[in-house]
C-alpha positions as CSV (number, residue, x, y, z in Angstrom):
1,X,-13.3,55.5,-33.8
2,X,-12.0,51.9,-35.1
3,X,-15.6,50.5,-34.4
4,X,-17.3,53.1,-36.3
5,X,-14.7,52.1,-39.6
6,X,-15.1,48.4,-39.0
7,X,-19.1,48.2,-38.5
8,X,-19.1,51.1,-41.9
9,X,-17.0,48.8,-44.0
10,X,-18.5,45.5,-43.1
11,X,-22.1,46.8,-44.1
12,X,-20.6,48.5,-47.3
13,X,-19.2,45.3,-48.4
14,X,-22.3,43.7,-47.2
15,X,-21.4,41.2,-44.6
16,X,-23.3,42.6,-42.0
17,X,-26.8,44.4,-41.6
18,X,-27.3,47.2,-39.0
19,X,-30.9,45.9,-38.8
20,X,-29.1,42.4,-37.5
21,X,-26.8,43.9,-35.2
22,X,-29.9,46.0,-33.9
23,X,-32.0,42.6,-33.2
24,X,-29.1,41.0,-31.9
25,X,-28.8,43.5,-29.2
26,X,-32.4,43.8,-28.6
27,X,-33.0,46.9,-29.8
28,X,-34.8,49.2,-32.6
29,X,-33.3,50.0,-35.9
30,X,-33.8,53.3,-34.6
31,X,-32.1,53.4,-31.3
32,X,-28.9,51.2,-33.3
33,X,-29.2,54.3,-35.4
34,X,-28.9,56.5,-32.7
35,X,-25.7,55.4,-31.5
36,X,-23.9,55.3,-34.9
37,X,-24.8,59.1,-35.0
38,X,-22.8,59.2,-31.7
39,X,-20.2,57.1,-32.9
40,X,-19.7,59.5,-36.2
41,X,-19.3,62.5,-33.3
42,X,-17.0,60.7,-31.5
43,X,-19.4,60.0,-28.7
44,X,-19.6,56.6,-27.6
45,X,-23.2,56.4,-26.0
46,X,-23.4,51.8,-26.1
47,X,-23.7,50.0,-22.6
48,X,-21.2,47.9,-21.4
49,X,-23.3,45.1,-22.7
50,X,-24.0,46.5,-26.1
51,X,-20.3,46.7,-27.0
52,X,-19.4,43.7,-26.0
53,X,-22.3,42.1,-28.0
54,X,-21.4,43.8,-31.3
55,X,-17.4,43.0,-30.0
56,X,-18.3,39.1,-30.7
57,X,-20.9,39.4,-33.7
58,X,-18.2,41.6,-35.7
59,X,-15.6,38.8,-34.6
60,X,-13.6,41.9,-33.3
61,X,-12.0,42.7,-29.8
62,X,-13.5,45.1,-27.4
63,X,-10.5,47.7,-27.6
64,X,-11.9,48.3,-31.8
65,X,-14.5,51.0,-29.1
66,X,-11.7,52.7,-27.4
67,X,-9.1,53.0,-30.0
């Protein structure tokens, strides 16, 4: 998935922190966790809500989840 390359190279070059994008959302470090693991398997287990959070603090459109 495009959202799973984005959100892995913006940490790697350390513009973002999953732990941010995790309090932003309003969830644990945990459950954020969770969902990458379902991201890497090509499961995409966010809410409505939740992607369209991490959408606008990546700067990215919604599509980067369905791509």
């Amino acid at each position: 998935m495009k959202a799973l390359k984005i959100l892995e190279k913006k940490k790697q070059k350390k513009e973002i922190k999953y732990i941010e994008i995790a309090k932003h959302l309003g969830v644990s470090k945990q459950d954020f966790n969770y969902h990458l693991k379902n991201l890497r398997k090509n499961k995409n287990t966010f809410s409505a809500d939740q992607i369209k959070e991490i959408s606008k603090y990546l700067g990215e459109d919604i599509s980067i989840f369905f791509e």
